[in-house]
N, C-alpha and C positions, 0 to 999 in steps of 0.2 A: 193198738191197731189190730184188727179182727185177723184171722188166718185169710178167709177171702181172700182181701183188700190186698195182704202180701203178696198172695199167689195170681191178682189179677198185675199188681205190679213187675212182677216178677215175670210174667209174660209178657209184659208190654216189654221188659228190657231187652228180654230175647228175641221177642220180633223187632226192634231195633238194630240188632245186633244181625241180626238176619237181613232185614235191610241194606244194610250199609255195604253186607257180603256181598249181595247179589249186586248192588249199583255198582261197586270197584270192582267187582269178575265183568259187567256190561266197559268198564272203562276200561279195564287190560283187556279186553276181547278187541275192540277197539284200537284203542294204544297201545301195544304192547312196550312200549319204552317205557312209560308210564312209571316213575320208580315210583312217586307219591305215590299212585294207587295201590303198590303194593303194602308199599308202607301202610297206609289208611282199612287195607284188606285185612294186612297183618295186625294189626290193633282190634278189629271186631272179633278177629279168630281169637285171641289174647284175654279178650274179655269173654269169650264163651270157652274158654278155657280149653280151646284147640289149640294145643300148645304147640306141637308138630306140626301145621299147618301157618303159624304164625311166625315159627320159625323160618320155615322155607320161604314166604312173602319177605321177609326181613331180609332174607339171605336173597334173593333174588333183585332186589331193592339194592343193596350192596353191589349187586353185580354189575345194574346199570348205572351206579354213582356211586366210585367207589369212595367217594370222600363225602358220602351221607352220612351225618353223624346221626341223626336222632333214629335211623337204621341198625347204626351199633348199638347205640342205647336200649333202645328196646327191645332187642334180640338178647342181651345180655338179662333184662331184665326177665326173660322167658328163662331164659339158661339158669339164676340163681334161685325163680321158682321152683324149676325140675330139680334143682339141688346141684346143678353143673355151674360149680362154684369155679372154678378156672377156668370155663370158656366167658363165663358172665365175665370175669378179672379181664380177659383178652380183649372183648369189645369193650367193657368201659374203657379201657386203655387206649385205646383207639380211637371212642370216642373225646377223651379228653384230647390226643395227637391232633384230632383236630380242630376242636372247639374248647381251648385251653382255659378260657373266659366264663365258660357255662357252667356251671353250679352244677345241673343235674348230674352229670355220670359222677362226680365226685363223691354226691350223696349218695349216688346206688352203688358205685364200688365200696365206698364205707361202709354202707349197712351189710353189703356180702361181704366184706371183712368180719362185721359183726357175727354174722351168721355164721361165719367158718370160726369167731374164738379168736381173732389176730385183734383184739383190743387196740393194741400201740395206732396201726395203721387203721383201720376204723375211725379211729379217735382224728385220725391227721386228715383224714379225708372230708369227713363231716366239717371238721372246723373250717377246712377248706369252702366247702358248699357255702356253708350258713357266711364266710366272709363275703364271697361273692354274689349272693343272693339273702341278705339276711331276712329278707320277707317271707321266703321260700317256706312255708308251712310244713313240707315234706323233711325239709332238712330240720327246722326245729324238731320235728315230732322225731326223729335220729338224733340229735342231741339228746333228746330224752332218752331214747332207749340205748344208747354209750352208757348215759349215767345209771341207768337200771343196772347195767351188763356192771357194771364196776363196783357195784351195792351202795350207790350214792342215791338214795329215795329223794331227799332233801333237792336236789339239785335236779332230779329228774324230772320231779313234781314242776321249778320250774318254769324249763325247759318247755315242759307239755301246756302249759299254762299259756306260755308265750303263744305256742300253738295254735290254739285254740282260741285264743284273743285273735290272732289273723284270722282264724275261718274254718282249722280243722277241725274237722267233725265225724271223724269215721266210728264211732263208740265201739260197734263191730269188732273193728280191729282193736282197739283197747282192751273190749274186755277178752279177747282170745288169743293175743300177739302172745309167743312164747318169749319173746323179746322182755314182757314185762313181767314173767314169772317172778323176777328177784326182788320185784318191790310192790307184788299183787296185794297184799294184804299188810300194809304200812296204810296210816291213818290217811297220809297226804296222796295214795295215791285211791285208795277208796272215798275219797272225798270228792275229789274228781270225776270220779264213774257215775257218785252217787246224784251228782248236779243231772244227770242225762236222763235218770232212771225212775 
């Protein structure tokens, strides 16, 4: 794909993203109870990597419903971006308080287990996800990178396989995740990369 092409893409995603800011500031202008909006506000800022700003929607979103879960979820998910690994731990936890059944905060309190190096609980959390949603491509692609984190290539390979047979396709993140440092350059996970490339 040409450089253009990227950079025409790449605009079109941020006037998207731009979009979507300005319709949910017209709908809390509007409603201010509005938690969705916030929530939905706080997602375009998240993706334009207005992190502080996506927090506060989240957090405000919380305010007006305090038993929003995908409000903690995704606030937590901003927090273990920034690297605020124990605020992220406090809303997944909250988010699973309340949506005990849903997979996701599982897989992203695991993966920020991951990231912080607590393997054991990582490990308990993912399996947890991937039981409760074994479709869940997010949580396969976390199974894989447990077993990266653990120096199991064999089994991460495939983990990401499974992945990938569902639909995941971020290569992006493949080939740059620090996540897979442990098992970059093992035959079965350059075989994988190499399918994209």
């Amino acid at each position: 794909m040409g450089q253009q092409k990227l950079r025409k893409i790449k605009i079109i995603r941020r006037n998207k993203h731009d979009i979507a800011i300005a319709k949910y500031t017209k709908i809390i202008e509007e409603q201010p109870q509005n938690y969705q909006a916030y929530k939905e506000r706080g997602n375009a800022y998240y993706r334009k990597k207005l992190y502080h700003l996506a927090i506060a929607d989240y957090t405000k979103a919380i305010e007006l419903k305090p038993d929003f879960f995908l409000a903690y979820n995704n606030r937590g998910i901003v927090y273990s971006v920034l690297g605020l690994y124990e605020l992220a731990i406090a809303d997944y936890n909250k988010a699973i308080e309340l949506k005990p059944n849903n997979g996701m905060p599982y897989n992203n309190r695991g993966f920020t287990f991951l990231l912080m190096g607590k393997i054991e609980e990582a490990e308990r959390d993912i399996k947890k996800s991937v039981e409760l949603n074994p479709n869940n491509i997010y949580a396969l692609n976390s199974m894989a990178e447990l077993f990266a984190a653990k120096g199991m290539p064999e089994e991460a390979c495939q983990w990401l396989l499974k992945a990938i047979e569902k639909g995941y396709n971020n290569w992006n993140y493949l080939k740059t995740s620090k996540t897979y440092e442990p098992i970059r350059n093992h035959p079965c996970f350059k075989a994988i990369l190499e399918r994209k490339t």
